[in-house]
MDTraj code that builds the backbone (N, CA, C; nanometers):
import mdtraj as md
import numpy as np

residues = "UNK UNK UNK UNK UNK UNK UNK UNK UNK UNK UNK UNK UNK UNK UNK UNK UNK UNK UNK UNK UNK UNK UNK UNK UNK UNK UNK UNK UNK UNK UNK UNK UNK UNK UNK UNK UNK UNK UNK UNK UNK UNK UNK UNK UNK UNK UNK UNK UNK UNK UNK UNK UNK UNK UNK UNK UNK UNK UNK UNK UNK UNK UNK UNK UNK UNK UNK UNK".split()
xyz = np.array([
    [0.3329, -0.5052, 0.6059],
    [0.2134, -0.5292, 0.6833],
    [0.2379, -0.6508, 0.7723],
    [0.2035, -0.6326, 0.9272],
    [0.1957, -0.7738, 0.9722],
    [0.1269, -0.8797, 0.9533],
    [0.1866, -0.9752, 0.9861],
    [0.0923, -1.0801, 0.9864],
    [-0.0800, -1.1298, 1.0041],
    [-0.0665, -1.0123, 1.1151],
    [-0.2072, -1.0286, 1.2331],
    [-0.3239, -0.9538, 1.1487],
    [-0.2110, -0.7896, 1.0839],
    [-0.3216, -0.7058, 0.9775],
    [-0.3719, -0.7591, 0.8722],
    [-0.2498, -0.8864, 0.8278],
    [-0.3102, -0.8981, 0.6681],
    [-0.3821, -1.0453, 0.7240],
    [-0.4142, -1.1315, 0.8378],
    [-0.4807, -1.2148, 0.8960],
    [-0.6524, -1.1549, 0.9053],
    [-0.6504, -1.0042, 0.9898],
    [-0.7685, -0.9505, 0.9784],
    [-0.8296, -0.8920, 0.8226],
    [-0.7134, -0.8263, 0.7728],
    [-0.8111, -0.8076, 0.6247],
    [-0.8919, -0.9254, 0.5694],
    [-0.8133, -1.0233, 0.5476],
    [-0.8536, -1.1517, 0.5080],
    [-0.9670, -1.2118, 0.5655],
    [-1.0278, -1.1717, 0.7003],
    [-1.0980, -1.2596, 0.7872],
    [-1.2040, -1.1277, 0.7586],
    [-1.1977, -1.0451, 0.7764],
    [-1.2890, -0.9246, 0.7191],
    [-1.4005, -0.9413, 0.6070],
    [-1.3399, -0.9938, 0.4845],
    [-1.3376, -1.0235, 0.3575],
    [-1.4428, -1.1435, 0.3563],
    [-1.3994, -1.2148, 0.4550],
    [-1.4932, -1.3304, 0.4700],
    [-1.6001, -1.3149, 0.5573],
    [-1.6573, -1.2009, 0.6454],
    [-1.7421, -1.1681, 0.7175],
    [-1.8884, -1.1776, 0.6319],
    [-2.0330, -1.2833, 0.6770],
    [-2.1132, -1.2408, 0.5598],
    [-2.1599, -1.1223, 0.5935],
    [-2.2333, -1.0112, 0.4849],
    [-2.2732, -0.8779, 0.4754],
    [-2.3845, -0.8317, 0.5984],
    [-2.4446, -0.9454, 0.6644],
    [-2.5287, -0.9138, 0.7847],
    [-2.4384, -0.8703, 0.9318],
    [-2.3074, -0.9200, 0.8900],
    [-2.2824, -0.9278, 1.0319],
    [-2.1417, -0.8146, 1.0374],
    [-2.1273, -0.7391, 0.9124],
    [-2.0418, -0.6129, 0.8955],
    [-2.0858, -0.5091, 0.9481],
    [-2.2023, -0.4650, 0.9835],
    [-2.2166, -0.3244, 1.0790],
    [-2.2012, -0.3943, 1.2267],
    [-2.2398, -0.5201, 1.3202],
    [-2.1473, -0.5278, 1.4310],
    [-2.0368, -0.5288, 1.4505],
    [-1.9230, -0.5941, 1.3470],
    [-1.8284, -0.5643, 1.3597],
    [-1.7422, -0.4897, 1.3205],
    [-1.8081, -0.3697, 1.2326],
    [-1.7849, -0.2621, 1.2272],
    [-1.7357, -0.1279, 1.3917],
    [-1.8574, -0.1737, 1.4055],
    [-1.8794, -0.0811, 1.5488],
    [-1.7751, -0.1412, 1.6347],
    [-1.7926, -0.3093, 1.6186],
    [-1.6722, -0.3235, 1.7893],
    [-1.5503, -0.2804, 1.7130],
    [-1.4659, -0.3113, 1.5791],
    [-1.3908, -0.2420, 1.5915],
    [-1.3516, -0.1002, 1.5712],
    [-1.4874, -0.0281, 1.5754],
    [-1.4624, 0.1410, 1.6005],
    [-1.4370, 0.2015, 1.7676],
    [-1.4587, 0.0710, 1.8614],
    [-1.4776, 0.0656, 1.9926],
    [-1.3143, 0.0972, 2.0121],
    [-1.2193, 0.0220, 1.9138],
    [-1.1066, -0.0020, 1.9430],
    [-1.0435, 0.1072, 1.9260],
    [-1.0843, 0.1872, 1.8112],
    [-0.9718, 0.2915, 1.8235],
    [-1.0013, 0.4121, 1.8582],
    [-0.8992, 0.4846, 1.9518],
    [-0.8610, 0.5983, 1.9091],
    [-0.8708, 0.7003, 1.8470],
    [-0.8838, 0.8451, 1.8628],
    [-0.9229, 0.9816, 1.8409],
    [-0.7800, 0.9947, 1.7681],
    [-0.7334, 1.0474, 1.6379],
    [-0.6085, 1.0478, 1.6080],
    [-0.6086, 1.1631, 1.6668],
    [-0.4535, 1.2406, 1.6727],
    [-0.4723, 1.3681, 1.7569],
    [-0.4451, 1.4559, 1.6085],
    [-0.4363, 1.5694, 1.6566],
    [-0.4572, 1.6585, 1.5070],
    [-0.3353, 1.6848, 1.4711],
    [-0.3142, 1.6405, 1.3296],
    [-0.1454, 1.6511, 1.2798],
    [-0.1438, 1.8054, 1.2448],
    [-0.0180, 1.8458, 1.2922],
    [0.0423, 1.9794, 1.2106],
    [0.0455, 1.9949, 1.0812],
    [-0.0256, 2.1030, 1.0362],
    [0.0291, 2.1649, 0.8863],
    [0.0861, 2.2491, 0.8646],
    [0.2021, 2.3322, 0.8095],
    [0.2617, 2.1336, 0.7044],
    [0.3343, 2.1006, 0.7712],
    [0.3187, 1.9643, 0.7687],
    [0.4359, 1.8515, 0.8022],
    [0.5503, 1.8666, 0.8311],
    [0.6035, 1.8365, 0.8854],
    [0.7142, 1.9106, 0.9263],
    [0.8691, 1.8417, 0.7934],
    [0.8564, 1.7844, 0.6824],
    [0.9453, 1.7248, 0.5982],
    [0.8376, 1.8781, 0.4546],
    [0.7837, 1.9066, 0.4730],
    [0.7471, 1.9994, 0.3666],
    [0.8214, 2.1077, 0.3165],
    [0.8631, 2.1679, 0.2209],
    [0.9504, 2.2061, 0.1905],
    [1.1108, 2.2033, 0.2262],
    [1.1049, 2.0627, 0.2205],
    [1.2580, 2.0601, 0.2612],
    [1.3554, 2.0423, 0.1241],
    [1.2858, 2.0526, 0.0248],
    [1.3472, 2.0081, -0.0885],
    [1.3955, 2.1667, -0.1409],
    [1.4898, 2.2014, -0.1975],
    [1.5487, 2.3726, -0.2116],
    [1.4748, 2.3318, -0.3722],
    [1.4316, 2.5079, -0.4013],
    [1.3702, 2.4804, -0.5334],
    [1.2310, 2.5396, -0.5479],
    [1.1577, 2.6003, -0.6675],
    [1.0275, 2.6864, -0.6145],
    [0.9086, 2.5356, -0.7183],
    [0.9398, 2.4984, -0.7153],
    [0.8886, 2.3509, -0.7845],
    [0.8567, 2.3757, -0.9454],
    [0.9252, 2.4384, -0.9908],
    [0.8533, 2.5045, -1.1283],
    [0.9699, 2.4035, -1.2374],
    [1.0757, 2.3480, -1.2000],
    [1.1592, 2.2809, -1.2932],
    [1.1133, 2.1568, -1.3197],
    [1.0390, 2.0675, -1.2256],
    [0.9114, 1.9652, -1.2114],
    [0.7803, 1.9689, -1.2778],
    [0.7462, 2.0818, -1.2744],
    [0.6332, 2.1484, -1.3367],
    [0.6448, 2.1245, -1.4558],
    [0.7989, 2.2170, -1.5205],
    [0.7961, 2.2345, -1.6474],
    [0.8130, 2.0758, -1.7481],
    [0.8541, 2.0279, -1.6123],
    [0.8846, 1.8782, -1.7076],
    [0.7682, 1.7336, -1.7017],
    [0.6632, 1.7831, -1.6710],
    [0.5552, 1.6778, -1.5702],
    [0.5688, 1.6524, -1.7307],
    [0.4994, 1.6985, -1.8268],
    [0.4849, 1.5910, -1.9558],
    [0.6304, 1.4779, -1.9711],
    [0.7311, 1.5499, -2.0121],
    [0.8227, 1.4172, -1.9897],
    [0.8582, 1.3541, -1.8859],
    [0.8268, 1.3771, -1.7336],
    [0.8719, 1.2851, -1.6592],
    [0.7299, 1.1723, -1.6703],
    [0.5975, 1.1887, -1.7058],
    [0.5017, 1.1212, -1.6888],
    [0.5427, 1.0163, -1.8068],
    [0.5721, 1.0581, -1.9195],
    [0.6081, 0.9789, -2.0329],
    [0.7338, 0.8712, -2.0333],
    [0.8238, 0.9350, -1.9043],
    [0.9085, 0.8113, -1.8870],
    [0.8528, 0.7253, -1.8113],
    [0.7519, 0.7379, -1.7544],
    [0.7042, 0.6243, -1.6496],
    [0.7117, 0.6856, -1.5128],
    [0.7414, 0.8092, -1.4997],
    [0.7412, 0.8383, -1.3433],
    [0.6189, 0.8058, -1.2422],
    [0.6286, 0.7427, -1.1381],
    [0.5250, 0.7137, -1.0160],
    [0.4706, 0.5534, -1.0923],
    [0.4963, 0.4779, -1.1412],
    [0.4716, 0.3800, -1.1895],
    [0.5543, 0.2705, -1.1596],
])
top = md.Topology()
chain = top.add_chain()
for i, resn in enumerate(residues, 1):
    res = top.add_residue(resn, chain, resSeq=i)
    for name in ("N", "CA", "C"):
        top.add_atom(name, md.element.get_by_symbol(name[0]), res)
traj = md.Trajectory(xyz[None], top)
């Protein structure tokens, strides 16, 4: 994260609660319409495999700590 983002979270945080829907809005002024992403993604099934060997193992991979 840059500097400037984790400068605004921080300054956000400190906004009192009256004055969060104006600056809500100016910065909705700021952005941008995202444009509409493709589905799927274009990295989606790039992995060879029908996902069922993952499947079969979600109890032991969760038990080693996987995604943690």
């Amino acid at each position: 994260m840059s500097a400037e983002r984790d400068e605004l979270l921080r300054l956000v945080e400190e906004l009192p609660e009256e004055e969060v829907p104006q600056a809500l809005a100016d910065v909705r002024r700021h952005l941008r319409p995202v444009r509409e992403r493709p589905w799927p993604p274009a990295w989606f099934g790039s992995i060879e495999g029908d996902g069922t060997a993952v499947g079969a193992r979600s109890e032991e991979l969760l038990r080693e700590g996987f995604g943690q």
